[in-house]
N, CA, C and O atoms as a DFTB+ gen file, in Angstrom:
680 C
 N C O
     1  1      24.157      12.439     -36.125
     2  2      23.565      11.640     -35.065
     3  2      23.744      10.156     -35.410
     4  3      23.450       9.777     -36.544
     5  1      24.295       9.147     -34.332
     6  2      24.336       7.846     -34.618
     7  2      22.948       7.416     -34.945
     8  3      21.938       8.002     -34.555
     9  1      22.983       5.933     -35.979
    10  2      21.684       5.525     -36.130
    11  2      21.286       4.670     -35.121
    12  3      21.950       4.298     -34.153
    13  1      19.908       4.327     -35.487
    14  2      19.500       3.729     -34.188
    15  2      19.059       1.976     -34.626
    16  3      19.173       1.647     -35.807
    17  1      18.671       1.162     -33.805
    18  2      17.961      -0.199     -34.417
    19  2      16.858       0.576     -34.892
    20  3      16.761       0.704     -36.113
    21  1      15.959       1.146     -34.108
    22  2      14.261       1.573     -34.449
    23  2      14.014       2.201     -35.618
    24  3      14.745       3.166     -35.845
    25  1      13.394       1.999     -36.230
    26  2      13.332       2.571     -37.857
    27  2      12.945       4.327     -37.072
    28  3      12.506       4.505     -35.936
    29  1      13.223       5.223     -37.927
    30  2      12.883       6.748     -37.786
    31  2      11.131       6.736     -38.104
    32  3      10.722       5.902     -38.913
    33  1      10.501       7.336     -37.683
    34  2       9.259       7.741     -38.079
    35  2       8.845       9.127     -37.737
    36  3       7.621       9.221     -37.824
    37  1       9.250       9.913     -37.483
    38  2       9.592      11.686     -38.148
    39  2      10.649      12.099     -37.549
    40  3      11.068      11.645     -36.485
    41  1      11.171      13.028     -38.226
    42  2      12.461      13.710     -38.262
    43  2      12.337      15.111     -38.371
    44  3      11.578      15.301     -39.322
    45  1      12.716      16.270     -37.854
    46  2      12.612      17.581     -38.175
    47  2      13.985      18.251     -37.908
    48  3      14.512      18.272     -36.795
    49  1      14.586      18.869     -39.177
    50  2      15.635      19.515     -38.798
    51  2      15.605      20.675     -39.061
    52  3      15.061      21.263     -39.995
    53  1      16.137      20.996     -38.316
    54  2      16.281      22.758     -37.668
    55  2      17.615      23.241     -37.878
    56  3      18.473      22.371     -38.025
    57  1      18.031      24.635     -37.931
    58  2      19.498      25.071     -38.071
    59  2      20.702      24.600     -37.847
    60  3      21.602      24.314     -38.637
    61  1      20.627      24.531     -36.393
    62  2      21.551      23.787     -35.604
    63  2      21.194      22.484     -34.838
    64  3      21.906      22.059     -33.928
    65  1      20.185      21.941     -35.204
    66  2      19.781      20.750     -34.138
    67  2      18.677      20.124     -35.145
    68  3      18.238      20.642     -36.173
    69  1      18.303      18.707     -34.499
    70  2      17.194      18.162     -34.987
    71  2      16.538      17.346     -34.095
    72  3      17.060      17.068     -33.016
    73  1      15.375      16.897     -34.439
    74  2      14.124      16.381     -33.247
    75  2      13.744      15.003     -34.523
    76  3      13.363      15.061     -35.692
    77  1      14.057      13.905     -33.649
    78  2      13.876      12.637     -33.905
    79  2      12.935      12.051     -33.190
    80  3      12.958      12.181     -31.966
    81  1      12.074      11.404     -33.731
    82  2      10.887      10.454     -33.048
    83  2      10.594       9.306     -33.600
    84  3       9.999       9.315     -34.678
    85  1      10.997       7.926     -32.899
    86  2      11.488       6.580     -33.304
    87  2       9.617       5.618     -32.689
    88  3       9.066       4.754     -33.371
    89  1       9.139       6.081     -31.482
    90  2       8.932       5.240     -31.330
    91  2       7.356       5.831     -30.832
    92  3       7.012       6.060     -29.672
    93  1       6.444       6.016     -32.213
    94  2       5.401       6.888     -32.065
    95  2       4.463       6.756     -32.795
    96  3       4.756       6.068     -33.772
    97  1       3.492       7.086     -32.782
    98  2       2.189       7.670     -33.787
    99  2       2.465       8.985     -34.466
   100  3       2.755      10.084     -33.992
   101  1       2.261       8.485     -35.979
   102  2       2.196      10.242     -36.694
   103  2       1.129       9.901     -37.538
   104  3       0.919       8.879     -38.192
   105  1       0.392      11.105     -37.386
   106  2      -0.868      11.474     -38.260
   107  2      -1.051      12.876     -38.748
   108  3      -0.906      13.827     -37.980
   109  1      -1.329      13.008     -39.863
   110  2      -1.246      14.119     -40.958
   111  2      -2.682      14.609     -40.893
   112  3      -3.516      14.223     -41.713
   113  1      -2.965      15.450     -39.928
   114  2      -4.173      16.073     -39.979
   115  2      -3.945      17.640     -40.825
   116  3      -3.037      18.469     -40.892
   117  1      -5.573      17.464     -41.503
   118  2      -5.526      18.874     -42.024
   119  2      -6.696      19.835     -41.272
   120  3      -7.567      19.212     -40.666
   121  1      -6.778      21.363     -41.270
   122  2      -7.341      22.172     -40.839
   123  2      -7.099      22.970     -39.730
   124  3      -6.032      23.443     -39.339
   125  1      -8.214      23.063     -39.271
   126  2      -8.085      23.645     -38.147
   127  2      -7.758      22.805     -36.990
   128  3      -8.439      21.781     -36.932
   129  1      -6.842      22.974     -35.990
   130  2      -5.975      21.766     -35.006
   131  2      -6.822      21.947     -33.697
   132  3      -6.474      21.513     -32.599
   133  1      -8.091      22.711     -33.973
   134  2      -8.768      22.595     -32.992
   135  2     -10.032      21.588     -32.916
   136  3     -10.772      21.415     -31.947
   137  1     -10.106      20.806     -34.513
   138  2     -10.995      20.515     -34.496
   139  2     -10.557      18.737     -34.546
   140  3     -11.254      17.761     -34.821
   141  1      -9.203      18.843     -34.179
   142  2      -8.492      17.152     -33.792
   143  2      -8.066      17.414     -32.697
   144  3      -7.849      16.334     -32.148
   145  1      -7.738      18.464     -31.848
   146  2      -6.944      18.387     -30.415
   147  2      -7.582      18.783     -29.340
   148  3      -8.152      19.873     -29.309
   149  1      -7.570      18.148     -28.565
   150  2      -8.475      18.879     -27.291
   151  2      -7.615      19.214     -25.802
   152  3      -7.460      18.558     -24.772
   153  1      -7.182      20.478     -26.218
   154  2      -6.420      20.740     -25.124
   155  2      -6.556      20.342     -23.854
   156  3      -5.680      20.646     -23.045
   157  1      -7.355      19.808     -23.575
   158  2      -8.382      19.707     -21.922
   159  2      -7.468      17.719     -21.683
   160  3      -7.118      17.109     -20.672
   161  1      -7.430      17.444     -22.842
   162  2      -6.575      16.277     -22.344
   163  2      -5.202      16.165     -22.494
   164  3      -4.624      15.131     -22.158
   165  1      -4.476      17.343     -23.073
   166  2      -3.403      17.611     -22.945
   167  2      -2.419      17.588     -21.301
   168  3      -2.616      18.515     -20.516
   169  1      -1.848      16.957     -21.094
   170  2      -1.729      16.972     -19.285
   171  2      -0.571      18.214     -18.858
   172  3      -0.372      18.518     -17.682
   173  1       0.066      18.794     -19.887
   174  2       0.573      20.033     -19.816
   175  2       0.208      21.298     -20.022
   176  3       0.779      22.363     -19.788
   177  1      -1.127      20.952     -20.630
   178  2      -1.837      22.269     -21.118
   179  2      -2.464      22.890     -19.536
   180  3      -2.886      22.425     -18.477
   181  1      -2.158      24.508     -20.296
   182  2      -3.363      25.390     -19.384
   183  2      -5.042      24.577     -18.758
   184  3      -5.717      24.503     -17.732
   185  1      -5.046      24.084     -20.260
   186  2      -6.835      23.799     -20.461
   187  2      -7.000      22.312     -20.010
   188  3      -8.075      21.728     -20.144
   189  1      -5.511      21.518     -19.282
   190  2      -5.926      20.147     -18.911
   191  2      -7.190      20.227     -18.038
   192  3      -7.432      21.287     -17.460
   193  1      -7.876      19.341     -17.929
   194  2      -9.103      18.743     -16.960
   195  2      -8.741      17.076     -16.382
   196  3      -8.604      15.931     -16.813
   197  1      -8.709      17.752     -15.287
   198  2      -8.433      16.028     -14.594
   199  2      -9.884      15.530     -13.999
   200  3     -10.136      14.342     -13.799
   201  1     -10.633      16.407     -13.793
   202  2     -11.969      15.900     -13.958
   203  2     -12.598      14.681     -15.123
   204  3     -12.934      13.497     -15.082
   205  1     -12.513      15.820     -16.180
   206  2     -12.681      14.995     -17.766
   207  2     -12.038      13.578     -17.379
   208  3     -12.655      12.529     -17.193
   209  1     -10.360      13.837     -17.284
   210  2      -9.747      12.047     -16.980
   211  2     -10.493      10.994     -16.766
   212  3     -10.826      10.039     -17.466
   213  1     -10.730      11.356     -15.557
   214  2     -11.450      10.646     -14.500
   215  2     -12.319       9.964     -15.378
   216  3     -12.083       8.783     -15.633
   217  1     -13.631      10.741     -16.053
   218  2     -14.857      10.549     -16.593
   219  2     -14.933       9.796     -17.702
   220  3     -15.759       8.967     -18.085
   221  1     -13.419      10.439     -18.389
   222  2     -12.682       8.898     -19.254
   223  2     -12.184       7.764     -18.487
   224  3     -12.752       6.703     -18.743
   225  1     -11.369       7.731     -17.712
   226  2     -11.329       6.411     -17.287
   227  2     -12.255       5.617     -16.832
   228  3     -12.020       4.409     -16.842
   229  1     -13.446       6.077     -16.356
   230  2     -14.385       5.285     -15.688
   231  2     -14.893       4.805     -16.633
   232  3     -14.847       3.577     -16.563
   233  1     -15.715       5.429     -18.143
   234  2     -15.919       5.339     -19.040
   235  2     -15.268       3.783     -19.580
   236  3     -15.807       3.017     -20.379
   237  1     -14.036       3.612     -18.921
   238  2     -13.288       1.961     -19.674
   239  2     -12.782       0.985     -18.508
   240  3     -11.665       0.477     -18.402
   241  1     -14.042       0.834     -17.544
   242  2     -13.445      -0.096     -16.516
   243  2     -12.827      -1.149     -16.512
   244  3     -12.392      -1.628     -15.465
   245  1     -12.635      -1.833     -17.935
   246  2     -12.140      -3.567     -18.118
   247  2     -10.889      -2.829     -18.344
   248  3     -10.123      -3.494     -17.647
   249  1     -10.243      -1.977     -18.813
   250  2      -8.841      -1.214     -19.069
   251  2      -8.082      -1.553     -18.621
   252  3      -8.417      -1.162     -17.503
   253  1      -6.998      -2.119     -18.429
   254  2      -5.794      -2.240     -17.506
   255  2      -5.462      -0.675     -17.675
   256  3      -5.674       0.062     -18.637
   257  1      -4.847      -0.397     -16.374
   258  2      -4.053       1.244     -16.374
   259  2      -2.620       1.015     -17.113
   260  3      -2.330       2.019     -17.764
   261  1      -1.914       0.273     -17.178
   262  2      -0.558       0.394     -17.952
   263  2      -1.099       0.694     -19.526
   264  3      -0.378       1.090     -20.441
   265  1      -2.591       0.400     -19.617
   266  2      -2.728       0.845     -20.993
   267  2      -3.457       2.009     -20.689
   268  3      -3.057       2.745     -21.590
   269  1      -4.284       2.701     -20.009
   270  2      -5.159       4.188     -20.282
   271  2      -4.170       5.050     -19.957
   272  3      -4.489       6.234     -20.066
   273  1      -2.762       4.763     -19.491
   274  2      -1.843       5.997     -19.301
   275  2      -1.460       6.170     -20.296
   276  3      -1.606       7.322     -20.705
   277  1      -0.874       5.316     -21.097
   278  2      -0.619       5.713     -22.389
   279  2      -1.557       6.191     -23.863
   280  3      -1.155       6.501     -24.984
   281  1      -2.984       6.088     -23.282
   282  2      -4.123       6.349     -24.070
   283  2      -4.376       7.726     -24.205
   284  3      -5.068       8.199     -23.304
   285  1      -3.839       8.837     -25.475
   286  2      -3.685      10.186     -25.974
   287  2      -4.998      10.614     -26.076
   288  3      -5.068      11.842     -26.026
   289  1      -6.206       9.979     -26.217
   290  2      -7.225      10.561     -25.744
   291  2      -8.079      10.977     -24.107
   292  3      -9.223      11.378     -23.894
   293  1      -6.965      10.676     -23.195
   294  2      -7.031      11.044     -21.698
   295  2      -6.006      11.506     -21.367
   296  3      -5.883      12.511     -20.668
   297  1      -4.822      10.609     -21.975
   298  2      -3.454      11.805     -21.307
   299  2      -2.640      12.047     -22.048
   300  3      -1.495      11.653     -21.825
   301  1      -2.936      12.760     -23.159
   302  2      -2.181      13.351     -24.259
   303  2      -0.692      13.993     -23.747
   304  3      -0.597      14.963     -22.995
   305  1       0.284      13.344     -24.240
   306  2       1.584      13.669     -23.907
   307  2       2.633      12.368     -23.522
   308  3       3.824      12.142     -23.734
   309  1       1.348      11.530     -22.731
   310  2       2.100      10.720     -21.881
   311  2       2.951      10.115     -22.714
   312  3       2.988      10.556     -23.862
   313  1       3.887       8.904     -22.334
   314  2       4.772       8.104     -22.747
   315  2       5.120       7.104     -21.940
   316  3       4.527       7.302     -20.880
   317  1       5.960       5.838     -21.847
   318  2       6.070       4.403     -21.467
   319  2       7.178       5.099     -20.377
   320  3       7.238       4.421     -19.351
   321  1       7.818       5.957     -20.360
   322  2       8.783       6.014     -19.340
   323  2       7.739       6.672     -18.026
   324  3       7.778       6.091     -16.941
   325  1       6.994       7.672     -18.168
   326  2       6.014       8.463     -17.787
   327  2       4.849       7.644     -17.033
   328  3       4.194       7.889     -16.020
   329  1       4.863       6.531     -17.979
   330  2       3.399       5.355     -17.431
   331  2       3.774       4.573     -16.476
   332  3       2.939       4.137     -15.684
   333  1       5.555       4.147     -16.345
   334  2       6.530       3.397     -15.201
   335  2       6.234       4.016     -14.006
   336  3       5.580       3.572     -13.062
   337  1       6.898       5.324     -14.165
   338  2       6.781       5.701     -12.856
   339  2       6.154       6.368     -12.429
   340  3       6.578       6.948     -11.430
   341  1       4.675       6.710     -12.957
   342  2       3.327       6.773     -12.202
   343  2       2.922       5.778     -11.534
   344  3       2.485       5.751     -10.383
   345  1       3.102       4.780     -12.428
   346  2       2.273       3.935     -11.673
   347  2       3.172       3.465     -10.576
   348  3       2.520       2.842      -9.738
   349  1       4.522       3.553     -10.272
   350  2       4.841       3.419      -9.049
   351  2       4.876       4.170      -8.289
   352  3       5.007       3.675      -7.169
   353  1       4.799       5.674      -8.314
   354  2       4.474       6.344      -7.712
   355  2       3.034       6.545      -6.600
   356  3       2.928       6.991      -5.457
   357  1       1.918       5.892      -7.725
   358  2       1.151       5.882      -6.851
   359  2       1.323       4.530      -6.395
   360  3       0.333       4.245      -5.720
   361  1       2.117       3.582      -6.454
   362  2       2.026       2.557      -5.790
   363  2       0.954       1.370      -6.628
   364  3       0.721       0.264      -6.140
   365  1       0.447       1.785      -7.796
   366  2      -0.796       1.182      -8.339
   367  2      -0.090       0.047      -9.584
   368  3       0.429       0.457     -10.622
   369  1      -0.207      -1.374      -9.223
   370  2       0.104      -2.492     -10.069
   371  2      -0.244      -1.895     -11.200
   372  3      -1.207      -1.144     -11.360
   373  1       0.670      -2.283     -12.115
   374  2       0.566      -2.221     -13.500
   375  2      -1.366      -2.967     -14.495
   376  3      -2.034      -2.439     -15.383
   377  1      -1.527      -4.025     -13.890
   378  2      -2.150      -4.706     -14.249
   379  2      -3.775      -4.755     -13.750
   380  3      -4.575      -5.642     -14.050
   381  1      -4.055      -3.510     -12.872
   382  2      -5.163      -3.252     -12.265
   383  2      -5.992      -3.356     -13.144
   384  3      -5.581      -3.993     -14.114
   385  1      -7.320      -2.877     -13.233
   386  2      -8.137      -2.685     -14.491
   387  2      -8.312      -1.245     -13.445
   388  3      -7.919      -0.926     -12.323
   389  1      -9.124      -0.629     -14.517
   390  2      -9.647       0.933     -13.670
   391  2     -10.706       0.783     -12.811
   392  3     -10.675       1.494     -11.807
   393  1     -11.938      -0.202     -12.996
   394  2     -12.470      -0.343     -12.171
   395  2     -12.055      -0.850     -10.668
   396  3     -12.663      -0.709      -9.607
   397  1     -11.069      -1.356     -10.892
   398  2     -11.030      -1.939      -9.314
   399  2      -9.988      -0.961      -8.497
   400  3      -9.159      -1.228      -7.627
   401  1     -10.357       0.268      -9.119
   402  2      -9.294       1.342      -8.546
   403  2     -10.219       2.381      -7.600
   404  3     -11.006       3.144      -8.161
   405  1     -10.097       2.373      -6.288
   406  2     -10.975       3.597      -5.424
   407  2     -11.242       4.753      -6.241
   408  3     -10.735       4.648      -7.358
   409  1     -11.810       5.710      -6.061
   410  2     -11.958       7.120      -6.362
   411  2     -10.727       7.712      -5.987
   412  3     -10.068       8.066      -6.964
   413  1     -10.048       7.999      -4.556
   414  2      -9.004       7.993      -4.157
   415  2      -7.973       7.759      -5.156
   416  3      -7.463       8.773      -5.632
   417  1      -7.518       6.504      -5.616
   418  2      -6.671       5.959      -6.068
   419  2      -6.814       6.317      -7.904
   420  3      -5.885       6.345      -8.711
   421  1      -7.807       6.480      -8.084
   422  2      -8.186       7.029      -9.815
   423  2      -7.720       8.534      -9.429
   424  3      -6.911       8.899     -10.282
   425  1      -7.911       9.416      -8.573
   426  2      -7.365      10.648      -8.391
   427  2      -5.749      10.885      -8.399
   428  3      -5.063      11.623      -9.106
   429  1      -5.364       9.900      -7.254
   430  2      -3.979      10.182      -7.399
   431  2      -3.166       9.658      -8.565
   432  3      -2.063      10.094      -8.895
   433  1      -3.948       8.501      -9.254
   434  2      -3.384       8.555     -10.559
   435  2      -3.450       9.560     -11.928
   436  3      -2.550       9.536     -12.767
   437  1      -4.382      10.256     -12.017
   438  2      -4.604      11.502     -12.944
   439  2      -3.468      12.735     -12.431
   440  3      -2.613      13.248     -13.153
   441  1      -3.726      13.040     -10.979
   442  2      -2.901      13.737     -10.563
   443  2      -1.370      13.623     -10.544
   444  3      -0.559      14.549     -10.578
   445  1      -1.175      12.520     -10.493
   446  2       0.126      11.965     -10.729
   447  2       0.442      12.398     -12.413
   448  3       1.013      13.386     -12.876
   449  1       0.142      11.834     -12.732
   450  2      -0.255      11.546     -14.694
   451  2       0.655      13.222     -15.130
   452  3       1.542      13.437     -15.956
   453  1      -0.075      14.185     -14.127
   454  2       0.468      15.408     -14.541
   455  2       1.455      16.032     -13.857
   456  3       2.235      16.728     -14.508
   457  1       1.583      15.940     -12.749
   458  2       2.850      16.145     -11.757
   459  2       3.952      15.878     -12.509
   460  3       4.681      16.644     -13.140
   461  1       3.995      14.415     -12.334
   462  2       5.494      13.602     -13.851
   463  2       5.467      14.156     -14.563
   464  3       6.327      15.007     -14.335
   465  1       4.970      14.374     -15.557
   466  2       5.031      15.102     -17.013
   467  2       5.521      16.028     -16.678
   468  3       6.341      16.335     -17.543
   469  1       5.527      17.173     -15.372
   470  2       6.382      18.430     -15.509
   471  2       7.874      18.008     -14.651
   472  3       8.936      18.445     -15.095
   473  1       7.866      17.444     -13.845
   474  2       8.926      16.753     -13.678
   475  2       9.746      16.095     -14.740
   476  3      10.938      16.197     -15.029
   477  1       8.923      15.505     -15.156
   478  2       9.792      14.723     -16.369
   479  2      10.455      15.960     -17.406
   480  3      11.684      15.913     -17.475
   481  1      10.131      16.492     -17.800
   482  2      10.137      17.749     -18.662
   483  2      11.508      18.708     -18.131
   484  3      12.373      19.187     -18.863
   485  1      11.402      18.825     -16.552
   486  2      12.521      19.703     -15.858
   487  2      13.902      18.597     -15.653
   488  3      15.009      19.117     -15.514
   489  1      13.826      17.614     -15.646
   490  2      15.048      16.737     -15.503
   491  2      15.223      16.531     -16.726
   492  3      16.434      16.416     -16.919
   493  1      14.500      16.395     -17.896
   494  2      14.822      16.161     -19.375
   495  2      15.679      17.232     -19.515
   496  3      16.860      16.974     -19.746
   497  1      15.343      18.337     -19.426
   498  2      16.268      19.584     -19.542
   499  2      17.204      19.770     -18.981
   500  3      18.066      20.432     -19.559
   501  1      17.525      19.171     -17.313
   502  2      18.589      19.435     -17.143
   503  2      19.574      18.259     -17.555
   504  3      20.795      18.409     -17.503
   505  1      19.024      17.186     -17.931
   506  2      19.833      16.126     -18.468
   507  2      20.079      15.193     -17.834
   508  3      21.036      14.475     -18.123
   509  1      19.066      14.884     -16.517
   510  2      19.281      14.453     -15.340
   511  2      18.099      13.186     -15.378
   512  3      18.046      12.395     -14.436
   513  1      17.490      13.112     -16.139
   514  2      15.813      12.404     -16.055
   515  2      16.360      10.985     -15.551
   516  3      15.758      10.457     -14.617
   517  1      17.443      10.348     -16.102
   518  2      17.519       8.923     -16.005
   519  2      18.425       8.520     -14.402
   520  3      18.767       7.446     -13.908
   521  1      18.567       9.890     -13.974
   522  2      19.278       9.771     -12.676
   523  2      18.303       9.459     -11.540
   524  3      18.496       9.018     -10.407
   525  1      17.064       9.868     -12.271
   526  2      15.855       9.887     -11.200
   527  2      15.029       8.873     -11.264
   528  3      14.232       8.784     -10.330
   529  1      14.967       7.767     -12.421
   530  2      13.990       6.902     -12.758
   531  2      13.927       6.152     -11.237
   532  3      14.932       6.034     -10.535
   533  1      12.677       5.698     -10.872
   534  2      12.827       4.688      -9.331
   535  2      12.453       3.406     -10.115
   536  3      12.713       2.345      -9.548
   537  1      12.063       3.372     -10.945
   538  2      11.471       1.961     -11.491
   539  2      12.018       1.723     -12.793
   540  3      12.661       0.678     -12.890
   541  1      11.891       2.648     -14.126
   542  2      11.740       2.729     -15.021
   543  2      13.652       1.900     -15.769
   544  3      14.536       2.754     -15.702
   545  1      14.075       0.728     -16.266
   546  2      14.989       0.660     -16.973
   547  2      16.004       0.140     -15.353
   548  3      17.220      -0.039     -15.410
   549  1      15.369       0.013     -14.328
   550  2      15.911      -0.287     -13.010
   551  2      16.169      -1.731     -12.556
   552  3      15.809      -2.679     -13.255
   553  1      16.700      -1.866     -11.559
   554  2      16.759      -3.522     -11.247
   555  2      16.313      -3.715     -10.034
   556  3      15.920      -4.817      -9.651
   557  1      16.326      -2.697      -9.329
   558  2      15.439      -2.702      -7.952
   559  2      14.870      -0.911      -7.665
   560  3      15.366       0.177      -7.959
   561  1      13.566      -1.342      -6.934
   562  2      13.334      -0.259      -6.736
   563  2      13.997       0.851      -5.241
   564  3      15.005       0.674      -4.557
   565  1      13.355       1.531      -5.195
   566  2      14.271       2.388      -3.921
   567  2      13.927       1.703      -2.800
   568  3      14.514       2.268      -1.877
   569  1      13.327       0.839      -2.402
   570  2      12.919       0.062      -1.274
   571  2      13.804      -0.847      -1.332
   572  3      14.020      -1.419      -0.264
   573  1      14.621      -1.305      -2.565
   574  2      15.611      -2.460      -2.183
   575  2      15.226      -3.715      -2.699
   576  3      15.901      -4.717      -2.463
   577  1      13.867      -3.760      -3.603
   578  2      12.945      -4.884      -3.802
   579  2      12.893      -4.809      -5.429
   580  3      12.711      -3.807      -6.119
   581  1      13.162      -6.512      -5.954
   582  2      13.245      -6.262      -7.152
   583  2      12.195      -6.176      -8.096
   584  3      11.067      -6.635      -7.921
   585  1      12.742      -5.350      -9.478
   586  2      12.069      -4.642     -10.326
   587  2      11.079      -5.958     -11.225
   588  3      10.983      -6.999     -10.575
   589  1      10.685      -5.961     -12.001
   590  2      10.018      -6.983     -12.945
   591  2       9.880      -6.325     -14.332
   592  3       8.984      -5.483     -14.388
   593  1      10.299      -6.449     -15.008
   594  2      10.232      -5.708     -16.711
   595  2       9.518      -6.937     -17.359
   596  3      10.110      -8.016     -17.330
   597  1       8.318      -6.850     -17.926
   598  2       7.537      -7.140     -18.902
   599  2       6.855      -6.367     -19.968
   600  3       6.540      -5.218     -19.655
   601  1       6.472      -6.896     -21.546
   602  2       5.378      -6.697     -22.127
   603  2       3.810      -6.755     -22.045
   604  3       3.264      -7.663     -22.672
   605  1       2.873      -5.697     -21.189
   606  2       1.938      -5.790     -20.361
   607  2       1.099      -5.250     -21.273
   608  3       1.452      -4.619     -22.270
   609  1      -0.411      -5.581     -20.820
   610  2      -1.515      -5.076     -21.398
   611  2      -1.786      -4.502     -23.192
   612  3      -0.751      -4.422     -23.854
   613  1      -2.855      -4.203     -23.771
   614  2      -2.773      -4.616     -24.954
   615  2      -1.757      -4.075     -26.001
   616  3      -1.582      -4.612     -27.096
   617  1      -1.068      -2.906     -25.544
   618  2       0.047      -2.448     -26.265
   619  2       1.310      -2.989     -25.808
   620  3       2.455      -2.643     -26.100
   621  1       0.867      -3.954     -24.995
   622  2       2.592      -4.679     -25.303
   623  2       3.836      -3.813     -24.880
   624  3       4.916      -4.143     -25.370
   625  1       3.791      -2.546     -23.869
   626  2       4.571      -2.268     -23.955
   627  2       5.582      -2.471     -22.892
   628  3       5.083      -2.903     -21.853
   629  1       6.652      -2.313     -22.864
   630  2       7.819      -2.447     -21.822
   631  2       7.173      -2.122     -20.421
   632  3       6.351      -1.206     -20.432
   633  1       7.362      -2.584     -19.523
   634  2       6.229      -2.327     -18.129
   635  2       7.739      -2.559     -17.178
   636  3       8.603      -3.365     -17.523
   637  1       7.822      -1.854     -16.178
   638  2       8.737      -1.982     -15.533
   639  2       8.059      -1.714     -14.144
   640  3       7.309      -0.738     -14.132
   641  1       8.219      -2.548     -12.748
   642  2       7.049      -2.717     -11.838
   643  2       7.719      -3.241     -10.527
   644  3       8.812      -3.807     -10.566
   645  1       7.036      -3.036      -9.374
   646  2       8.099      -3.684      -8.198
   647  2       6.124      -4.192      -7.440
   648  3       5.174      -3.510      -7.056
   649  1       6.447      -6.093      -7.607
   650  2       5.237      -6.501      -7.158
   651  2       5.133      -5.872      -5.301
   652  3       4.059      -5.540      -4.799
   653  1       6.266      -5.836      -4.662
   654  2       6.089      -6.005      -2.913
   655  2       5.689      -4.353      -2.984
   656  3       5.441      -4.198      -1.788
   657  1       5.438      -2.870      -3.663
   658  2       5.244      -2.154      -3.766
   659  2       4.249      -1.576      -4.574
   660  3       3.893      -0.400      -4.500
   661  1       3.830      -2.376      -5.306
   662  2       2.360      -1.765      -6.372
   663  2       1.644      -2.964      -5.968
   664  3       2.000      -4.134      -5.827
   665  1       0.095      -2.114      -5.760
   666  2      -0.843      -3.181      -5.263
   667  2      -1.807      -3.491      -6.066
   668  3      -2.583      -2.679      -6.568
   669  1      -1.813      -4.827      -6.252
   670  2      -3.022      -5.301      -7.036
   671  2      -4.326      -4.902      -6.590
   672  3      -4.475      -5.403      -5.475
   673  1      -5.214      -4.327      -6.875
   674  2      -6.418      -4.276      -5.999
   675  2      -8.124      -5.468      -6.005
   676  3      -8.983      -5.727      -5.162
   677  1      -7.894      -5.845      -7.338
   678  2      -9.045      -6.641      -7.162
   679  2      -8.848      -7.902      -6.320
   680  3      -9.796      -8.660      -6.111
């Protein structure tokens, strides 16, 4: 495998293949994995709760959402490509806080949150994921209106956003 700029931070190799992860959290828990994981915020799991979400997000109203999507204690799985195009999906500015988000609009973002993730998952596999991005690594979105790539909210991470299409709400 070519190297990359990003330093490696786990590696697992397998027979014929290997699983690289550059750009992540790793933590070495011991015991029982039930007593660090809570399937219920897993957004692929059987046992997700989008209820629970909710009850977390409200829980952090000063939050910007470009950061509680990526927050593994509500949506365990997620990722920065995943957090793009939710949030354009639902149409919801990067830079909202959660409070100034309807009930409505906190729904279709949880719901969203998990929709993508299996989407994302079925185009990963077929090898197709980046054919589909509408926002994510883009220069305009499907409306024809251009994209904005910044370092947003407290993780700093890559934010990719179309202002005439995601609405600020406060």
């Amino acid at each position: 495998m070519p190297e990359k700029k990003t330093a490696l931070k786990l590696g697992i190799v397998f027979k014929k293949d290997e699983l690289n992860f550059y750009t992540c959290k790793v933590d070495l828990l011991e015991g029982n994995v039930k007593e660090h994981y809570s399937w219920e915020n897993d957004v692929m799991a059987d046992e997700w709760n989008s209820k629970s979400a909710i009850k977390k997000l409200k829980e952090k109203p000063q939050a910007m959402v470009c950061d509680v999507l990526l927050d593994q204690q509500i949506f365990s799985g997620e990722g920065n490509i995943i957090k793009n195009e939710v949030l354009y999906r639902t149409r919801i500015h990067p830079l909202n806080k959660v409070e100034d988000l309807s009930p409505v609009k906190l729904k279709a973002l949880v719901t969203e949150a998990r929709n993508y993730s299996f989407d994302f998952l079925k185009l990963k596999k077929e090898n197709t994921l980046s054919k589909h991005w509408e926002v994510y690594n883009q220069k305009v979105c499907p409306l024809k209106h251009k994209i904005d790539k910044k370092e947003l909210g407290k993780t700093h991470r890559q934010t990719y956003f179309c202002e005439k299409c995601q609405k600020i709400y406060s």
